[in-house]
PDB file with SEQRES, HELIX, SHEET and CRYST1 records, atoms N, CA, C and O in Angstrom:
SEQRES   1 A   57  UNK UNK UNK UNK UNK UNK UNK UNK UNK UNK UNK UNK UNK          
SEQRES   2 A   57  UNK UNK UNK UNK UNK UNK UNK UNK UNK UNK UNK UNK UNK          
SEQRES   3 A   57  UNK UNK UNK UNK UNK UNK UNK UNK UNK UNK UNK UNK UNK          
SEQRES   4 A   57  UNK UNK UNK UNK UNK UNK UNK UNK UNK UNK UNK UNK UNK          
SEQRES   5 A   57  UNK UNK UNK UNK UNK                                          
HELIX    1 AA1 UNK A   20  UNK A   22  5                                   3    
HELIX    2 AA2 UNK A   24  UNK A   27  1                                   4    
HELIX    3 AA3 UNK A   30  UNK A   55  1                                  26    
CRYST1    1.000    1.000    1.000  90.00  90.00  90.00 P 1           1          
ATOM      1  N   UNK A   1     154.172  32.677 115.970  1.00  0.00           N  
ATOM      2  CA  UNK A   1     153.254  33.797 116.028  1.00  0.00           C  
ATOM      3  C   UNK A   1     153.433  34.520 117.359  1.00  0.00           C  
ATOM      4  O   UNK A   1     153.146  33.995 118.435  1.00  0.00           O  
ATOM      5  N   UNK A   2     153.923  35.756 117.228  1.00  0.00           N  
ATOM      6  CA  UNK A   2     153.858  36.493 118.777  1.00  0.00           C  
ATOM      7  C   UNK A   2     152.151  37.420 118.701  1.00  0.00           C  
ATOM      8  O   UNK A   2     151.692  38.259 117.926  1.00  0.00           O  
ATOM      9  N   UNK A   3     151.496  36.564 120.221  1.00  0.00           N  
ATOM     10  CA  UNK A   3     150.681  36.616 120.994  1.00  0.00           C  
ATOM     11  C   UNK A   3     151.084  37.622 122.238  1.00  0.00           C  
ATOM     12  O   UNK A   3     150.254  37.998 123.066  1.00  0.00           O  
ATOM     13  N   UNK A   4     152.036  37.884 122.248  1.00  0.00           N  
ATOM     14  CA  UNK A   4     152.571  38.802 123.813  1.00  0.00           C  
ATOM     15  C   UNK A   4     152.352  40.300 123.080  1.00  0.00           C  
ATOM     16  O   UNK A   4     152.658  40.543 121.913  1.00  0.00           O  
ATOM     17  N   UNK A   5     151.724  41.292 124.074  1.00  0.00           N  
ATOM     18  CA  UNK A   5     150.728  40.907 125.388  1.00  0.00           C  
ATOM     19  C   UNK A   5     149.565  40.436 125.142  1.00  0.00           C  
ATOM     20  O   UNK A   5     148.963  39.862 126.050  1.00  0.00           O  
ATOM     21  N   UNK A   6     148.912  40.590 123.692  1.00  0.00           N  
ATOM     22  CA  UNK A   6     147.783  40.313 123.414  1.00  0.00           C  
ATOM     23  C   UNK A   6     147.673  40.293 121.905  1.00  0.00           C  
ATOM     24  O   UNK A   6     148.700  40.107 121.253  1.00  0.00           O  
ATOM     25  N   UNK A   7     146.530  40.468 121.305  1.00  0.00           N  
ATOM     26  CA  UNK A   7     146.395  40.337 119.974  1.00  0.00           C  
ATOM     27  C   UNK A   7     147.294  41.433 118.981  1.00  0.00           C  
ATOM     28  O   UNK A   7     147.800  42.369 119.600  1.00  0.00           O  
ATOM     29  N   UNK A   8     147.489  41.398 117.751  1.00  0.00           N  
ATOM     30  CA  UNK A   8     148.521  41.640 117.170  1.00  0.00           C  
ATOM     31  C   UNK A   8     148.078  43.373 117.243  1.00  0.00           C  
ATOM     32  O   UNK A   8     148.994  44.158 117.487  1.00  0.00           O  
ATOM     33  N   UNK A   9     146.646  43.931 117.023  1.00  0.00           N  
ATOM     34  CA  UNK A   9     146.018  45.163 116.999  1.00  0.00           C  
ATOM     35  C   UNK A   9     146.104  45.826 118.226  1.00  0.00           C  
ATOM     36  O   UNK A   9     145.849  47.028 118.301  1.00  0.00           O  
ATOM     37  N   UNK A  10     146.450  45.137 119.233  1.00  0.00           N  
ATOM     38  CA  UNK A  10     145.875  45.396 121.014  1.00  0.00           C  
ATOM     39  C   UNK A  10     146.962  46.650 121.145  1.00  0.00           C  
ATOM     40  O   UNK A  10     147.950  46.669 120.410  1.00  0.00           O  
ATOM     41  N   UNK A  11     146.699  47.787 122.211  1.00  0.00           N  
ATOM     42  CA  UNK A  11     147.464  48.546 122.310  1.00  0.00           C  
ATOM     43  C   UNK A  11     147.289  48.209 124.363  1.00  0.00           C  
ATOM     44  O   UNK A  11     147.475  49.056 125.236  1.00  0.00           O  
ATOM     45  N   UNK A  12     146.892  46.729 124.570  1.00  0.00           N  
ATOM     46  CA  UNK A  12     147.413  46.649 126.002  1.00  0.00           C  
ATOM     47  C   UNK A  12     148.961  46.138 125.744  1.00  0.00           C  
ATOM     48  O   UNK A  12     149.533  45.579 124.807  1.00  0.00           O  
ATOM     49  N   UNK A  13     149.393  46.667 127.201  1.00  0.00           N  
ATOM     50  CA  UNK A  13     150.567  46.481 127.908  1.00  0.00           C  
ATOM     51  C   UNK A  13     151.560  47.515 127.624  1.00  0.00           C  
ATOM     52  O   UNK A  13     152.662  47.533 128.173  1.00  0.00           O  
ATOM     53  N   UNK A  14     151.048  48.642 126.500  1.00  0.00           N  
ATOM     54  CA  UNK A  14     151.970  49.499 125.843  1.00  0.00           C  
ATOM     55  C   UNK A  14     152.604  50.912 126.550  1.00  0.00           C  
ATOM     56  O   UNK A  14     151.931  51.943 126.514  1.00  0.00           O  
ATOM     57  N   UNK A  15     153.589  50.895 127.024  1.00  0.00           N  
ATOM     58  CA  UNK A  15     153.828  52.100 127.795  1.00  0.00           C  
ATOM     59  C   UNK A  15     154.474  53.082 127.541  1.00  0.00           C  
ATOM     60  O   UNK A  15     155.000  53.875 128.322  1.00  0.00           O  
ATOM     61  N   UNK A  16     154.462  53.072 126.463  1.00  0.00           N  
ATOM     62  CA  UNK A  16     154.842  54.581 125.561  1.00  0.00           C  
ATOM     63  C   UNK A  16     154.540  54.211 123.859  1.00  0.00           C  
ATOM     64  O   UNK A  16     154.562  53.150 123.236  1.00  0.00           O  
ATOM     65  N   UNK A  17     154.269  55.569 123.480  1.00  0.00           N  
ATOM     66  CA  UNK A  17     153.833  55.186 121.706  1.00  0.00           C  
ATOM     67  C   UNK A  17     154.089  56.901 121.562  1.00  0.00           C  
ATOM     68  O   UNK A  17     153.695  57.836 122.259  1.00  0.00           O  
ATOM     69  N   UNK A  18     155.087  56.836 120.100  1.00  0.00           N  
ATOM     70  CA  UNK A  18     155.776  58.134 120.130  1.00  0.00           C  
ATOM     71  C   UNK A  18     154.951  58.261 118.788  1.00  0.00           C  
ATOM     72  O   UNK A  18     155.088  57.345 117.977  1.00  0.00           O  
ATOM     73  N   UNK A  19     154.220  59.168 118.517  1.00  0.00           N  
ATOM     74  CA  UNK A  19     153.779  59.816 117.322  1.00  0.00           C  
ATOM     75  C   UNK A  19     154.620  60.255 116.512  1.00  0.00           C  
ATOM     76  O   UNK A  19     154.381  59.829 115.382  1.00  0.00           O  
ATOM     77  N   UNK A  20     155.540  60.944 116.563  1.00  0.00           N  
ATOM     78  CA  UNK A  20     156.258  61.338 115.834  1.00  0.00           C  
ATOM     79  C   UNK A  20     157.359  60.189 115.097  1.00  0.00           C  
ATOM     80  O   UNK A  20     157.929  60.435 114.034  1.00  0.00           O  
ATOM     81  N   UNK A  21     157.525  58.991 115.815  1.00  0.00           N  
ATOM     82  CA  UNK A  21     158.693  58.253 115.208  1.00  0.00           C  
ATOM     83  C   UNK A  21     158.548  57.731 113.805  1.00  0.00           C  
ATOM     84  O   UNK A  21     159.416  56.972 113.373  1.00  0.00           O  
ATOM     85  N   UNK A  22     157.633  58.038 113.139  1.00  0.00           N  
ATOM     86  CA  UNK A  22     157.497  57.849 111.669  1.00  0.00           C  
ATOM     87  C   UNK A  22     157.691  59.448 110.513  1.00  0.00           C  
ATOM     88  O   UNK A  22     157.585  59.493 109.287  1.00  0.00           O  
ATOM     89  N   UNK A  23     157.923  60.305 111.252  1.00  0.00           N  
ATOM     90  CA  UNK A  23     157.928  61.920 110.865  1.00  0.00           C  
ATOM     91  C   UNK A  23     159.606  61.710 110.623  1.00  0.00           C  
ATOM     92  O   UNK A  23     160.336  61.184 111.463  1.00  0.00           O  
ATOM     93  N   UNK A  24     160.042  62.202 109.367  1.00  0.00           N  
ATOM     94  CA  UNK A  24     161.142  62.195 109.073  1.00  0.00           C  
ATOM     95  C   UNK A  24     161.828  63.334 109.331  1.00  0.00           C  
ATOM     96  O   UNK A  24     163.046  63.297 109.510  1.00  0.00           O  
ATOM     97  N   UNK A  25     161.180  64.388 109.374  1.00  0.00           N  
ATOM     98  CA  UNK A  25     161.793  66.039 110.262  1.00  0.00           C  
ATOM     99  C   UNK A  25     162.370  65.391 111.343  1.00  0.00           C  
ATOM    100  O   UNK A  25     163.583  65.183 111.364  1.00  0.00           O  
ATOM    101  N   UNK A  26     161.545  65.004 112.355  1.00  0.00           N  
ATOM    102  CA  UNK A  26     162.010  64.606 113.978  1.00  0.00           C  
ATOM    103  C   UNK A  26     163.172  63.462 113.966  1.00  0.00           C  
ATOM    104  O   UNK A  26     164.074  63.415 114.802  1.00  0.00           O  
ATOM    105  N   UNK A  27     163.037  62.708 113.076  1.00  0.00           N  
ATOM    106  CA  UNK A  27     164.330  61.863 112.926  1.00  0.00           C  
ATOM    107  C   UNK A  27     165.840  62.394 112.687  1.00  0.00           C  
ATOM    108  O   UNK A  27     166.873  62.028 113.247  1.00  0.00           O  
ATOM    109  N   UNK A  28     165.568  63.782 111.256  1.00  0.00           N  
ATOM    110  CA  UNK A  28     166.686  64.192 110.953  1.00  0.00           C  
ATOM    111  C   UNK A  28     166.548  64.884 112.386  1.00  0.00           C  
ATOM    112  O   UNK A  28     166.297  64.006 113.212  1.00  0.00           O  
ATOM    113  N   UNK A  29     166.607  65.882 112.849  1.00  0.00           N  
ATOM    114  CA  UNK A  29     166.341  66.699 113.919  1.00  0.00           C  
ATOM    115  C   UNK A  29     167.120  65.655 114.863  1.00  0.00           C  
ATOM    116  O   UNK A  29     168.302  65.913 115.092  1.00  0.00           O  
ATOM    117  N   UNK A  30     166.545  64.468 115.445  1.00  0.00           N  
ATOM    118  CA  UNK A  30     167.689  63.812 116.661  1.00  0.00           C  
ATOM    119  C   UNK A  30     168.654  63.623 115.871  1.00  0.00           C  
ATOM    120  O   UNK A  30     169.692  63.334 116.466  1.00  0.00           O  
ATOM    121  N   UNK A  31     168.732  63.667 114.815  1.00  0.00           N  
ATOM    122  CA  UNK A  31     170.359  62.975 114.100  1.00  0.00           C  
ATOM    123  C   UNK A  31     171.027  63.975 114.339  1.00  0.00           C  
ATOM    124  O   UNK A  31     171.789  63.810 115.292  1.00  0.00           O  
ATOM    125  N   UNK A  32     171.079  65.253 113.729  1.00  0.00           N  
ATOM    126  CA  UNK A  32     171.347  66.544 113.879  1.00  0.00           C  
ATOM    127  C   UNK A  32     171.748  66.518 115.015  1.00  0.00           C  
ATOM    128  O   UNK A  32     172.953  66.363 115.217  1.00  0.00           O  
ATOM    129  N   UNK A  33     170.840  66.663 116.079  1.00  0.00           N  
ATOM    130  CA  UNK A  33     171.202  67.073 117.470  1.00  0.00           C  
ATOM    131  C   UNK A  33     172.086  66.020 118.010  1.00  0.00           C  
ATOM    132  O   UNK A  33     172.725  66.479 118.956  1.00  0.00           O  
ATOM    133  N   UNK A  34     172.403  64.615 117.738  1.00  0.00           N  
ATOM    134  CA  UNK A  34     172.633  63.718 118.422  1.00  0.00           C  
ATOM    135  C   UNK A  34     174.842  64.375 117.583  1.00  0.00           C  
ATOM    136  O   UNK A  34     175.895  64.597 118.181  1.00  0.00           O  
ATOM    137  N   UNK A  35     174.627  64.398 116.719  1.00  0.00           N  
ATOM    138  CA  UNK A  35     176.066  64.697 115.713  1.00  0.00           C  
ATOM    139  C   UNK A  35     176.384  65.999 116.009  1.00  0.00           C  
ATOM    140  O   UNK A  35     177.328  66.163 115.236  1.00  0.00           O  
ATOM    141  N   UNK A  36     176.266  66.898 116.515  1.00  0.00           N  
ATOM    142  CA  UNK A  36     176.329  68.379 116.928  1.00  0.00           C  
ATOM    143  C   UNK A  36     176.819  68.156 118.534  1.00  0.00           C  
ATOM    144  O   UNK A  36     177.816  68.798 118.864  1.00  0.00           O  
ATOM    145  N   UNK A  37     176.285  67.423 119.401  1.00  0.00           N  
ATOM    146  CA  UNK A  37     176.412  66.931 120.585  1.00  0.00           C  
ATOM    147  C   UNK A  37     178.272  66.246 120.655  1.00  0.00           C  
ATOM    148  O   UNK A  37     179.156  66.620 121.426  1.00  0.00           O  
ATOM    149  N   UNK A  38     178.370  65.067 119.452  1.00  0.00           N  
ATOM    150  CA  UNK A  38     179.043  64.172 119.305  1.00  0.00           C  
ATOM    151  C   UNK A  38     180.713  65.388 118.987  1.00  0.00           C  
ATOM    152  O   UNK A  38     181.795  65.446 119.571  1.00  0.00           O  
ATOM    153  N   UNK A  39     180.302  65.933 118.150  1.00  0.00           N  
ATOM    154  CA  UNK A  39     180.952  67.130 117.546  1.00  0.00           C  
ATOM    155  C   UNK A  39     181.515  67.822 118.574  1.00  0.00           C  
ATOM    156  O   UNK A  39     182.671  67.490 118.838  1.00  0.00           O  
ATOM    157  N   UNK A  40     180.995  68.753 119.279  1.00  0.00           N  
ATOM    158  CA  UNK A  40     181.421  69.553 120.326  1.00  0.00           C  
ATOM    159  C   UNK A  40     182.103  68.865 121.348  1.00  0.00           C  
ATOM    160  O   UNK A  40     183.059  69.395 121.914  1.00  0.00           O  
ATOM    161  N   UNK A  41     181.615  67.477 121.708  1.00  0.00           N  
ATOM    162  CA  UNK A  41     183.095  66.737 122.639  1.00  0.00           C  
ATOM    163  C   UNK A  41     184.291  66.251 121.724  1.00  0.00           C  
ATOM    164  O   UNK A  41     185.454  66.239 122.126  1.00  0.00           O  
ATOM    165  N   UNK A  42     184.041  65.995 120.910  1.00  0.00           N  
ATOM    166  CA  UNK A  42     185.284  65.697 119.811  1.00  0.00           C  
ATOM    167  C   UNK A  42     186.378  67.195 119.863  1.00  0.00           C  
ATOM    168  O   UNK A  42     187.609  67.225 119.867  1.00  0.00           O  
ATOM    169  N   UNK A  43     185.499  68.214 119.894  1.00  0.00           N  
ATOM    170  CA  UNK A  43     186.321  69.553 119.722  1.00  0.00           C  
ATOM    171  C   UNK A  43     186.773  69.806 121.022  1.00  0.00           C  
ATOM    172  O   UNK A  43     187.943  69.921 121.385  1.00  0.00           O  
ATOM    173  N   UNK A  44     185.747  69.884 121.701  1.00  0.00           N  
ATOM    174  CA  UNK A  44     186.668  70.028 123.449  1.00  0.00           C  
ATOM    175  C   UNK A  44     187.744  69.510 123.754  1.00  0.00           C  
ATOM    176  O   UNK A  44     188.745  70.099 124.162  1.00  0.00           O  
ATOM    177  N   UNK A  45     187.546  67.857 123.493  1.00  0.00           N  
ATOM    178  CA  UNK A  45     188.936  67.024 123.694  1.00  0.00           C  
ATOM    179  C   UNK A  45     189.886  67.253 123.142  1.00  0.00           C  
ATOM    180  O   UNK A  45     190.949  67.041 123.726  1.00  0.00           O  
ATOM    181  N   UNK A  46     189.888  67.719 121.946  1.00  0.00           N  
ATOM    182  CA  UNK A  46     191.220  68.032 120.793  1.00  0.00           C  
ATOM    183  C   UNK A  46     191.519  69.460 121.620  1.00  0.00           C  
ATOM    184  O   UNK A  46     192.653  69.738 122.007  1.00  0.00           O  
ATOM    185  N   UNK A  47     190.480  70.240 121.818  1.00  0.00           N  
ATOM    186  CA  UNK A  47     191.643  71.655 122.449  1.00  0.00           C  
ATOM    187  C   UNK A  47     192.572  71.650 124.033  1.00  0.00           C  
ATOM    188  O   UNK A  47     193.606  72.219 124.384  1.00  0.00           O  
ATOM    189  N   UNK A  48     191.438  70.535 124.853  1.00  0.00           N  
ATOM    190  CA  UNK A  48     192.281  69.779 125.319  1.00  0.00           C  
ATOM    191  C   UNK A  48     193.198  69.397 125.599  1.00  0.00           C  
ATOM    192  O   UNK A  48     193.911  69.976 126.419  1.00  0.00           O  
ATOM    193  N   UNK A  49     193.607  67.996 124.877  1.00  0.00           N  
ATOM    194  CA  UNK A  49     194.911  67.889 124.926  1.00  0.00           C  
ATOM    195  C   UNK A  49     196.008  68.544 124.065  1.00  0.00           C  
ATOM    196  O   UNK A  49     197.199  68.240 123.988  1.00  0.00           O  
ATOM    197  N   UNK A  50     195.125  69.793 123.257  1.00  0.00           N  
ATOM    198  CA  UNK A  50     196.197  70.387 122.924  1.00  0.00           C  
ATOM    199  C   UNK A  50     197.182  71.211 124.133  1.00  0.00           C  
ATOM    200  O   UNK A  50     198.391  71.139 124.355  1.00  0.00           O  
ATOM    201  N   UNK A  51     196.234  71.906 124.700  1.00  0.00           N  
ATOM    202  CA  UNK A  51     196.382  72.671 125.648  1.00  0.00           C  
ATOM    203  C   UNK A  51     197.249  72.071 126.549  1.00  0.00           C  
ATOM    204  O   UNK A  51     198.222  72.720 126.935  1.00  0.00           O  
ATOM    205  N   UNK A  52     196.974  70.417 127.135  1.00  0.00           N  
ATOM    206  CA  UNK A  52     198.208  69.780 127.952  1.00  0.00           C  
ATOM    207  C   UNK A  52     199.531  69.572 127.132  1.00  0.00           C  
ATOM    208  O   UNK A  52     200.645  69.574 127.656  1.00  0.00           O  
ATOM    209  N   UNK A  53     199.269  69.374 125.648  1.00  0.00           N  
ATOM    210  CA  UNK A  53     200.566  69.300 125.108  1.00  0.00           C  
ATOM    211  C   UNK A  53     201.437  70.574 125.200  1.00  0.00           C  
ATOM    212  O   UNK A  53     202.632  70.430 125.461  1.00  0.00           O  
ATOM    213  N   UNK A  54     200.999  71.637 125.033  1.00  0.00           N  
ATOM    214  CA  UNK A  54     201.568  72.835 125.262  1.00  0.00           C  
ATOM    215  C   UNK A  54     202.739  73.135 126.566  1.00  0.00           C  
ATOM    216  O   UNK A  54     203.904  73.496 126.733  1.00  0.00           O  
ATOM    217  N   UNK A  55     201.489  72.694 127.345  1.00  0.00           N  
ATOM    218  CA  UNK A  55     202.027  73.029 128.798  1.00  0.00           C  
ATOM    219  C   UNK A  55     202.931  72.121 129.408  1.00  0.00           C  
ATOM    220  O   UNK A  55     203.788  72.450 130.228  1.00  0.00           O  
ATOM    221  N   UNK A  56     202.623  70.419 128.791  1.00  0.00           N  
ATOM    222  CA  UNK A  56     204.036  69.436 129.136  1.00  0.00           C  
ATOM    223  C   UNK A  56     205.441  69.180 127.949  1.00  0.00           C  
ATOM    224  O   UNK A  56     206.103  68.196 127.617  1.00  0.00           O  
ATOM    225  N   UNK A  57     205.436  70.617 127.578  1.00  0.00           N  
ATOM    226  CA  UNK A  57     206.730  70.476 126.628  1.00  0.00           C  
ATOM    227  C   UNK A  57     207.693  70.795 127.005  1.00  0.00           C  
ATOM    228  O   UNK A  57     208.696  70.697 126.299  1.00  0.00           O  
TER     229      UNK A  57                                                      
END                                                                             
């Protein structure tokens, strides 16, 4: 049985509580943003080393 910090209802010891993390908008929304993020360095790097391939031929 976890007792830490206190009873199973207790909202001591809690140092952040996100309202939204049960909202499925805000979930897709970081996914989105997190894959759009992921995306744009994937593309940078590819023009990248295209760009060095060019120039060390």
């Amino acid at each position: 049985m976890n007792t830490w910090p206190g009873p199973e209802n207790s909202w001591e010891g809690v140092d952040a509580y996100f309202t939204w993390a049960s909202s499925s908008g805000m979930l897709v929304l970081f996914t989105l943003v997190t894959a759009a993020i992921c995306l744009g360095v994937i593309i940078a790097a590819a023009r990248h080393e295209s760009e060095v391939a060019d120039s060390n031929k």
